[in-house]
C-alpha positions, 0 to 999 in steps of 0.5 A: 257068585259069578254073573250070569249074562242075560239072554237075549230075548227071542220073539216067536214069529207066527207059523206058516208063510208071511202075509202078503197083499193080493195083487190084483190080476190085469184082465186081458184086453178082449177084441175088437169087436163092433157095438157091445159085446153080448152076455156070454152064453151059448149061441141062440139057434134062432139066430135070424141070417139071410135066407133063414126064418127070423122070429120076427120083424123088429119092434118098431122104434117109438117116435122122436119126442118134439121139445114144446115152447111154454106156449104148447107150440113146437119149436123150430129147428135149424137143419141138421148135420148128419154125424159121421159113423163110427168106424170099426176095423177087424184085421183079417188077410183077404181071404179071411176077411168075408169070415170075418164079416160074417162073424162081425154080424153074429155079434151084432145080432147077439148084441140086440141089432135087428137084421134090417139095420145091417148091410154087408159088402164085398170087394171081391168074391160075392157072398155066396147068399148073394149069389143064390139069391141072384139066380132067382133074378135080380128083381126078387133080390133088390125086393128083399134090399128094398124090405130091410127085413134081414141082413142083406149082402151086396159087392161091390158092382151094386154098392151105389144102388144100395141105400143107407143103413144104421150099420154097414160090413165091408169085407175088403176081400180082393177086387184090387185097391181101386175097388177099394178105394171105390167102395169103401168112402160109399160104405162110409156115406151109407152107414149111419152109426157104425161101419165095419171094415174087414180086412189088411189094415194099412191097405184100408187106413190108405184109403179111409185115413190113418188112425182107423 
């Protein structure tokens, strides 16, 4: 009888579509912002701002720790060279850039930075804080810079009689590029950890150096 070619196998492929691996989803690069940002969450109503009543006065710091010798006495220290602080730019046109100022200090606040520790100046305009608070004179005003019980706002007219902070906001909002280049070094020499700077980039990199 004739031969009957075998037939080829078929193998049965599993139903439904082919595995593939997952692939991971690249997480958005968030925005510049100074210091960390806070757990994401609504925004506390008791937010402490100039002129408004805080919780509060921060928790004062504990003190430094002094490293002891075998012998139970100090040890000596040579003197130290204040480091230079870490500088954070926000872009923002000039007549964003109080806006952006004032936004930088939210977070700052939300981030744990008590009121005391932040000095805002600007280059143009005055904060319209500032100028209420000028209308009582200015010897209530420099008392309120003096207690470094909240945030306090300056331009650029007072920012040599303004004294260091841990974190100092610059709003570059017009005053021209002298005011600028006026006041952004002393902003720099002022802040101690941090320095914010708001404004047009390649106007501030001018002055505070490219790279910023």
């Amino acid at each position: 009888m004739p031969l009957i070619p075998q037939e080829p196998q078929i193998h049965e492929r599993a139903q439904g579509p082919s595995a593939t691996p997952a692939t991971g989803r690249t997480a958005p690069t968030p925005r510049p912002v100074p210091g960390p940002r806070p757990v994401p969450g609504p925004r506390s109503a008791a937010t402490p701002r100039p002129g408004r009543p805080g919780p509060g006065p921060a928790r004062p710091a504990p003190p430094a720790q002094r490293s002891q010798s075998s012998a139970g006495q100090p040890k000596a220290s040579g003197p130290t060279t204040p480091s230079a602080p870490q500088i954070q730019l926000i872009p923002a046109p000039a007549g964003g850039a109080l806006d952006a100022a004032e936004e930088a200090v939210d977070l700052l606040l939300e981030a744990g930075r008590a009121p005391g520790d932040i000095l805002v100046l600007t280059t143009g305009e005055q904060h319209p804080w500032a100028t209420h608070e000028l209308s009582f004179g200015e010897t209530s005003y420099w008392a309120q810079h003096d207690a470094r019980e909240d945030v306090f706002f300056a331009d650029a007219a007072a920012v040599a009689r303004a004294q260091s902070r841990p974190v100092v906001v610059v709003a570059v909002n017009g005053g021209g590029d002298a005011v600028a280049a006026r006041v952004l070094p002393l902003a720099r020499e002022r802040a101690t950890a941090l320095l914010v700077v708001c404004g047009d980039s390649e106007r501030i990199n001018a002055v505070l150096g490219a790279g910023v």
